[in-house]
C-alpha positions in Angstrom: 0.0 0.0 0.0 1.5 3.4 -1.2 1.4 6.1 1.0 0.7 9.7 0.0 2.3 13.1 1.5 0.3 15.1 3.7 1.8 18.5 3.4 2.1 20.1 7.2 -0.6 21.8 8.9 0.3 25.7 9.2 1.9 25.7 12.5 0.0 28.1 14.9 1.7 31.4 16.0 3.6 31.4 19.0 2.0 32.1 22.0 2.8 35.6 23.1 4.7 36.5 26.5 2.9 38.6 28.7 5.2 42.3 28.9 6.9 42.6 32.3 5.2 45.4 34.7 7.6 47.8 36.0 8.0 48.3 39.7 8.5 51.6 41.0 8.7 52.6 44.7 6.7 55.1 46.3 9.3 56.7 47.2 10.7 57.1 43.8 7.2 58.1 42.4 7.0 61.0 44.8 10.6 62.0 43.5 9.7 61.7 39.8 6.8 63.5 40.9 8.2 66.4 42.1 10.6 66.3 39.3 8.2 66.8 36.9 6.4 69.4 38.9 9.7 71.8 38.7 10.1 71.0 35.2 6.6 72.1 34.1 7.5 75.1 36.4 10.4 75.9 34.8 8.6 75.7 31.0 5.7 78.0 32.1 8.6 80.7 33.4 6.6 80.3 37.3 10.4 78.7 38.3 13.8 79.7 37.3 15.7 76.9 35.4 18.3 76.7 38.1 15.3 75.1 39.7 16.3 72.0 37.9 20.0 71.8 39.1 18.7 72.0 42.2 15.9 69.1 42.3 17.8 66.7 40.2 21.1 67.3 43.1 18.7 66.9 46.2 17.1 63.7 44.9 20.0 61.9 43.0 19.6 58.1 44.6 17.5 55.5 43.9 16.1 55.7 40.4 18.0 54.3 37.8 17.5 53.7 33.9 14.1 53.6 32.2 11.6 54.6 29.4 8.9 57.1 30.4 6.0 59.3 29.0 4.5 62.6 31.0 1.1 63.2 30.2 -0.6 67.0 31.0 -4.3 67.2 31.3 -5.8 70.5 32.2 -9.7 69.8 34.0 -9.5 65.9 32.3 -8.6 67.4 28.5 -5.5 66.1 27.4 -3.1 69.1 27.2 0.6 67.0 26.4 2.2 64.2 26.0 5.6 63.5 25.4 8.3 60.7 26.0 11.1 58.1 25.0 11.6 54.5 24.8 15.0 55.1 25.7 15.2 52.0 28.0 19.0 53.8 29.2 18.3 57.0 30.2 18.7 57.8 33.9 14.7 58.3 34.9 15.2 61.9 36.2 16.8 63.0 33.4 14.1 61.4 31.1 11.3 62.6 33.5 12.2 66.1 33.1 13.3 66.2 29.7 9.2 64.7 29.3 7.6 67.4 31.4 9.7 70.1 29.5 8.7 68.9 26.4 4.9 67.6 27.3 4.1 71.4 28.3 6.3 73.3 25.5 6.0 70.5 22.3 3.6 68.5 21.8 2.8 69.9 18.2 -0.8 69.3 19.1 -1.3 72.0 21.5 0.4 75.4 22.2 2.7 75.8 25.0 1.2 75.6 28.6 0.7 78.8 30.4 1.5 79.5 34.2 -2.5 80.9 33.9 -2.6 76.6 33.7 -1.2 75.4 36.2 -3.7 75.1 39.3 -6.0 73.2 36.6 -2.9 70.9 35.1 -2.5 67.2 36.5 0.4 65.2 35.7 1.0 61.8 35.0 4.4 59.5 34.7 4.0 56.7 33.2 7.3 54.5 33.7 7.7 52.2 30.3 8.5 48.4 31.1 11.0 46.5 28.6 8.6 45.9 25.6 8.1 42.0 23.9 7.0 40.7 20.4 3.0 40.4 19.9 3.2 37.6 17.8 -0.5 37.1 17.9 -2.5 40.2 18.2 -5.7 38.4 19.4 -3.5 37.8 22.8 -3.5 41.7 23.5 -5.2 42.7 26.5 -6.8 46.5 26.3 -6.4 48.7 29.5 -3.3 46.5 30.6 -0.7 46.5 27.2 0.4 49.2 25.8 1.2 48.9 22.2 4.4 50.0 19.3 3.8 49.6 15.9 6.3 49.3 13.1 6.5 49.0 9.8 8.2 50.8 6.6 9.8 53.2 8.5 7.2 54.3 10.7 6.4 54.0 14.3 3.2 54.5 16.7 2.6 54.2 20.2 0.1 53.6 22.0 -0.2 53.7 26.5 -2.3 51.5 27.9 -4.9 53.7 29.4 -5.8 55.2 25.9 -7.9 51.7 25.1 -9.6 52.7 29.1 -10.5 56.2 28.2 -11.3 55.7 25.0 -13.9 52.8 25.7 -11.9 50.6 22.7 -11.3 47.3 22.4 -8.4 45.4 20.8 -9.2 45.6 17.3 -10.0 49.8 17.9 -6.8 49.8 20.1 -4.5 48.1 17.2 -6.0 50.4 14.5 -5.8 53.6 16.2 -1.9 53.1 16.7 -1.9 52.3 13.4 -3.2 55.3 12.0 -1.0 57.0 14.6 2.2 55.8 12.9 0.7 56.6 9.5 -0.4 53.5 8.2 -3.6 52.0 7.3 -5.6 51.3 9.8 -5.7 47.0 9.3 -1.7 47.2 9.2 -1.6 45.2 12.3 -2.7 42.5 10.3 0.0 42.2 8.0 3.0 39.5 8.8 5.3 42.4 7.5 4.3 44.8 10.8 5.9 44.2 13.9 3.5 44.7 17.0 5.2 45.1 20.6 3.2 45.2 24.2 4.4 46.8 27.2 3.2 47.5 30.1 3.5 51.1 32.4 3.4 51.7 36.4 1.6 55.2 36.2 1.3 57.3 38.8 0.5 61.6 39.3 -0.8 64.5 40.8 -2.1 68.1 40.9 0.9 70.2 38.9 1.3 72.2 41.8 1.2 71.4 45.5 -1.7 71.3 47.7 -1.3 72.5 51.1 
């Protein structure tokens, strides 16, 4: 009896591994924290730039290297948002370098006023190392956040957009998408590469309350 070749079953993706969650200390949030507080100080002129010297000396232990985003809503309106994936970068540095740059340009908005400030809040989000989505139906909206890349181009996405914008995977994977300037299915194609990550977030009030 002759026996015939089967050709091979397509072999299922690999599953993908869930992206590490950073850990930050409270104590190390309330540093950033303040960080970021001088620094959006400093960009709306309320706080001379030697400020800065001065915060990143008295709080100089502790941190080490990450990736992180600062995001500036003004009454729960997104008013910047700016960061790195620069995984090397000591976190002060990066935090302020985000705050700076969240309230002077984001291209999106015009520069934040001092006249802001009592209505700005500020959040950190602290980037964990991202991992290969090899199959996007594994991607968890409200926890991952998401890169996209493909010809060039790049789009990211933090977690909490999926929460506030009520979107599920398929919406979350599209909008980053279009983000990076590709069509809106791209994350369907083999020749995109999707990576997860996942943030510790944490903020407050832009300026202290007594």
């Amino acid at each position: 009896m002759r026996h015939t070749h089967t050709p091979d079953a397509p072999r299922p993706p690999r599953p993908s591994a869930p992206a590490p969650a950073p850990v930050v200390a409270p104590d190390t949030r309330q540093s950033l924290l303040d960080l970021a507080r001088v620094a959006v100080a400093v960009a709306t002129r309320t706080a001379d730039v030697t400020a800065l010297d001065r915060a990143l000396r008295s709080r100089a232990a502790g941190t080490g290297p990450g990736a992180v985003f600062v995001t500036l809503t003004e009454d729960g309106v997104l008013r910047g948002c700016i960061g790195s994936l620069d995984h090397t970068r000591d976190l002060r540095e990066a935090v302020v370098a985000a705050g700076l740059s969240a309230a002077l340009d984001d291209p999106r908005f015009l520069p934040l006023t001092a006249t802001e400030l009592p209505a700005t809040h500020i959040d950190i989000s602290v980037l964990g190392l991202p991992v290969p989505l090899t199959d996007p139906d594994a991607f968890r909206p409200g926890i991952d956040g998401v890169i996209v890349e493909r010809d060039g181009r790049r789009g990211l996405l933090l977690p909490e957009v999926a929460t506030e914008q009520g979107w599920g995977a398929a919406q979350m994977l599209g909008a980053v998408c279009r983000k990076a300037r590709l069509p809106a299915d791209a994350w369907r194609d083999q020749r995109t590469r999707l990576q997860v990550f996942r943030t510790c977030r944490f903020g407050g009030p832009a300026t202290r309350t007594h």
